[in-house]
N, C-alpha and C positions, 0 to 999 in steps of 0.2 A: 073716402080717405080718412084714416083713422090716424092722429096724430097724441103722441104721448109730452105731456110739457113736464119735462125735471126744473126741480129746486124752485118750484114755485112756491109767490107766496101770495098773502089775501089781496096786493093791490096785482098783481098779474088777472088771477081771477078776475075781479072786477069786472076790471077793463075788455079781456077777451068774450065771459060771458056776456056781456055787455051787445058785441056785435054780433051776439047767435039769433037778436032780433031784426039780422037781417035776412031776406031770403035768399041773398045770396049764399053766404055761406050753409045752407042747409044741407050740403051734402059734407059737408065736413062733420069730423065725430072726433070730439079731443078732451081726454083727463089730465086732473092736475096731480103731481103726487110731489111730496116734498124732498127727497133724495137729490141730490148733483146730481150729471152724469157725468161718470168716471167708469173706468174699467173694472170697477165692484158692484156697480149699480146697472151698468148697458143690459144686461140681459133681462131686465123689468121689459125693455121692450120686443122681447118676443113677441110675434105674432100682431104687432103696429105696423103699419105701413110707413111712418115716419116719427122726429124726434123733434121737438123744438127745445133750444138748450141758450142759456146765456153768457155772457164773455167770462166768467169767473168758474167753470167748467172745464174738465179735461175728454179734450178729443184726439189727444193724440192716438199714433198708429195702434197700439192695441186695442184703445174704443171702438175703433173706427171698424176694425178685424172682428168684435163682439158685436154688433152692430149688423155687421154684413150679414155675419151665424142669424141675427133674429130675423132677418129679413128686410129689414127695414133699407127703406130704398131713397129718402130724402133726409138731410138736415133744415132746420130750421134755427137758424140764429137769430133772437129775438133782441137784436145789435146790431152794429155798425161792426166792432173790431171781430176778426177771425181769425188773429193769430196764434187763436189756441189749438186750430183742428188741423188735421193733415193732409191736407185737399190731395196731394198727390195719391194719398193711398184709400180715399173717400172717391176719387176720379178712377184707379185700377178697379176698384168694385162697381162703378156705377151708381156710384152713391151722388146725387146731386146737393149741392149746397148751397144756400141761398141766408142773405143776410138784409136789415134793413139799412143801407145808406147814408140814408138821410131822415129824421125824424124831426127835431126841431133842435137846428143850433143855436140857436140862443136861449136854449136852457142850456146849454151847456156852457157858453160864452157866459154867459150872464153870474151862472155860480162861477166861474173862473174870475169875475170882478169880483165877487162877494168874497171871497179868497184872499184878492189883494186887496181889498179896504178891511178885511177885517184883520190880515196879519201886520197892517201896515198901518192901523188906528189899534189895535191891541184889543177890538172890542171885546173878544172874549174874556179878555184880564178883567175890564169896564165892567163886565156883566157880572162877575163873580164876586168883583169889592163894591159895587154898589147893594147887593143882596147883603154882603155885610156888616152896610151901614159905614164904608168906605171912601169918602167922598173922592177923595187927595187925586193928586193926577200923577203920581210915580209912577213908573216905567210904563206911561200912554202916550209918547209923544211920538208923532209920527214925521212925514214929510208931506208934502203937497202932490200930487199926480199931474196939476195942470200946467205945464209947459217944459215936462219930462218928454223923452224919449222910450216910448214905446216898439220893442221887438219882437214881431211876430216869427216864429218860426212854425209856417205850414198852414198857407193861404185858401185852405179849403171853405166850406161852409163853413165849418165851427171859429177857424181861424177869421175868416172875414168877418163873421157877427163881433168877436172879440175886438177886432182893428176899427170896425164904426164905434164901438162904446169908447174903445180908447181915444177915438178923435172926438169923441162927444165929452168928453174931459178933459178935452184941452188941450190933447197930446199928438204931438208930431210922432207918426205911427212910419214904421219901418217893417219889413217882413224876407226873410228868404225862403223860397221856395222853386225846385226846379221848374214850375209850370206858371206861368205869371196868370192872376187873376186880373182881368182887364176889369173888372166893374169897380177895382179898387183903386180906382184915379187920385185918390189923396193919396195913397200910401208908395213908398219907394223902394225899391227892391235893392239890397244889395247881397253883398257873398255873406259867409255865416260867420266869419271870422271879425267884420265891420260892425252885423249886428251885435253882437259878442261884445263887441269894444266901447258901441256907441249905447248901447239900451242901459235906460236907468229900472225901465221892466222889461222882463224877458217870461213869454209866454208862450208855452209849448201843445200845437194844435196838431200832431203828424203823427201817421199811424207808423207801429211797432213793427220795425223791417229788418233785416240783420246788416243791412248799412250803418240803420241809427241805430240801433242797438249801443247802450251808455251814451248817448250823446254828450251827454254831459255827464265829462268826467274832471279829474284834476287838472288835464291840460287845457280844456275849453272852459274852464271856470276861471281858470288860473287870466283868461283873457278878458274878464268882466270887468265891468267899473267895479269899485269895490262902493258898497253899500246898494248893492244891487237887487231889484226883488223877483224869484224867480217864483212861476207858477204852473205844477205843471198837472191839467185834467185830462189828457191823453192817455198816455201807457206806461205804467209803471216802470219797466225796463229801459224807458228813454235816458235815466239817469241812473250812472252808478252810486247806489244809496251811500257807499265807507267815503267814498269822495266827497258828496254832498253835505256827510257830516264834520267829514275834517274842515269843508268849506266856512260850516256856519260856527266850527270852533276858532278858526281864524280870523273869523270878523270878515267875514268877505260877505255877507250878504244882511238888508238893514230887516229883512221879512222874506219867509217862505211859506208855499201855501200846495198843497198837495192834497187832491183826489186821488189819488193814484198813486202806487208804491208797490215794490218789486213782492215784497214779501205779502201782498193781498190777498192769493190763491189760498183758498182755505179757513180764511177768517171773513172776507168781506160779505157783507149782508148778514151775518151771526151773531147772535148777541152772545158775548164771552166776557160778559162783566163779569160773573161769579169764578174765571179762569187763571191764572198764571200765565202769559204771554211764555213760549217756548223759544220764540226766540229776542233778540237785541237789539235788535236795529230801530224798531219799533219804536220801545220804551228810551233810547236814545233822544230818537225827534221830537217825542212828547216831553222831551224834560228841557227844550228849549224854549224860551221863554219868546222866540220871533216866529216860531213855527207854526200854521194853523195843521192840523192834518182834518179831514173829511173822509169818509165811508164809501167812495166813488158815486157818490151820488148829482156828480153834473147833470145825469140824465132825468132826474127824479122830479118831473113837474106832469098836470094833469093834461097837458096838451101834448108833452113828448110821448107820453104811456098811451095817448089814442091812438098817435100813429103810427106805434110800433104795433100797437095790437095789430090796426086793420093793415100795415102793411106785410106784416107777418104771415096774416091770414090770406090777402091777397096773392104772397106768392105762393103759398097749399095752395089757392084755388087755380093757377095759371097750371103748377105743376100737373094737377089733376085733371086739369084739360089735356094737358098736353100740348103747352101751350110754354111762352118764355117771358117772364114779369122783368128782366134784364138787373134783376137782381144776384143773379147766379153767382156765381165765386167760382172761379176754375183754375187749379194748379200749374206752376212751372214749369 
């Protein structure tokens, strides 16, 4: 099984060379090369038997068509989110998709707390006036977290690691989600318009579906406490960003905190310091002085990266049996 991995970089390596000392995977044969895959780049994999690619790649219907021309007969999404690729037209060619689940949510949960203590203690401001030689505490004053109401929206693993930290601060934790999570017996379910009304944090755990798609827009913001802090490490497109900014020019929000943002495709993991930003929206959020933004980097810890590797490689090696790791992804 010869597998091609795009838009790698030195800690992907690592991690995957890493488990070629097992012998399980010895029948597997995989290079790294640094390119995306996108519809400019699919045809590097002629003549691979498969691709492994990350959520900030383009799989839409024409990848997926150049794809099919090289042969290549599996995806490998070295992630949980897959709403980049187009399982319908990946499933007409017989192209199998597979993605990792679950890896560790509480890297994820966890940077999503580092998010809201740090938008909501200013520490990045802290950091930059004590470097120079700034003692004063102007514009660092925050609020308290412990006897706030905490909003979960989207009760999954990442969601419920997020709702124990919150109740480990103190906080009477709320969440909606159409599927109730039974092991989360502190926290209270209610409709999304309650959460909305009652959360002094609001935290977004749910993957990118053309339901929620903007969930948060002008009129569900418009329903928030005002001085509200929202967080969102999920999917960019959960929120309509022109919304979000009129939000935080209105004073509707006391701290926000974003992994994640619409406008990601194409810059995320690049370094483009020596660049002109092309587009606004961007340099908008950055010139707000409550905003943290982050690199999507929830998932960036060295325990999340092991088991993305080996379960990535685990399902090559199911595929290549012939076998179903029930990782697969299959279209509507």
């Amino acid at each position: 099984m010869r597998i091609l991995f795009f838009g790698t970089k030195p800690y992907d390596e690592e991690f995957f060379t890493a488990l070629l000392e097992d012998s399980r995977y010895g029948g597997l044969e995989f290079k790294f090369i640094e390119p995306n895959l996108t519809a400019e780049t699919a045809r590097l994999a002629d003549g691979w038997d498969g691709v492994c690619a990350f959520v900030n790649m383009d799989l839409g219907t024409r990848t997926i068509e150049l794809l099919h021309e090289c042969g290549v007969k599996l995806i490998l999404m070295r992630c949980a989110g897959y709403n980049n690729v187009d399982l319908a037209k990946a499933g007409e060619f017989g192209i199998t998709v597979m993605h990792v689940p679950g890896y560790s949510p509480e890297s994820v949960a966890e940077h999503a707390m580092a998010l809201v203590l740090t938008a909501n203690r200013h520490m990045h401001k802290a950091y930059i006036k004590c470097r120079e030689n700034d003692f004063s505490l102007s514009g660092l004053m925050g609020v308290n977290l412990s006897g706030k109401t905490a909003g979960i929206v989207g009760t999954g693993r990442i969601g419920a690691a997020m709702a124990r930290i919150c109740r480990g601060f103190g906080m009477k934790v709320i969440g909606y989600d159409m599927y109730h999570n039974k092991e989360l017996d502190f926290l209270e379910y209610v409709e999304l318009d309650e959460l909305l009304a009652k959360s002094d944090l609001i935290s977004l755990h749910c993957p990118l579906t053309e339901s929620n798609y903007h969930l948060i827009n002008s009129e569900t913001i418009s329903k928030m406490k005002d001085g509200v802090i929202l967080v969102n490490t999920s999917r960019g497109g959960l929120i309509k960003t022109a919304d979000l900014i009129q939000g935080i020019r209105d004073g509707k929000f006391f701290a926000v905190g974003l992994d994640v943002y619409e406008e990601e495709t194409g810059s995320v993991y690049e370094d483009m310091s020596d660049q002109i930003l092309g587009h606004s929206t961007m340099a908008r959020l950055l010139s707000f002085p409550n905003v943290m933004v982050t690199s999507h980097q929830g998932f960036f810890t060295r325990e999340a990266l092991r088991a993305i590797s080996q379960t990535t490689l685990d399902n090559a090696l199911a595929f290549a049996q012939g076998k179903s790791s029930g990782n697969e992804i299959h279209g509507q």
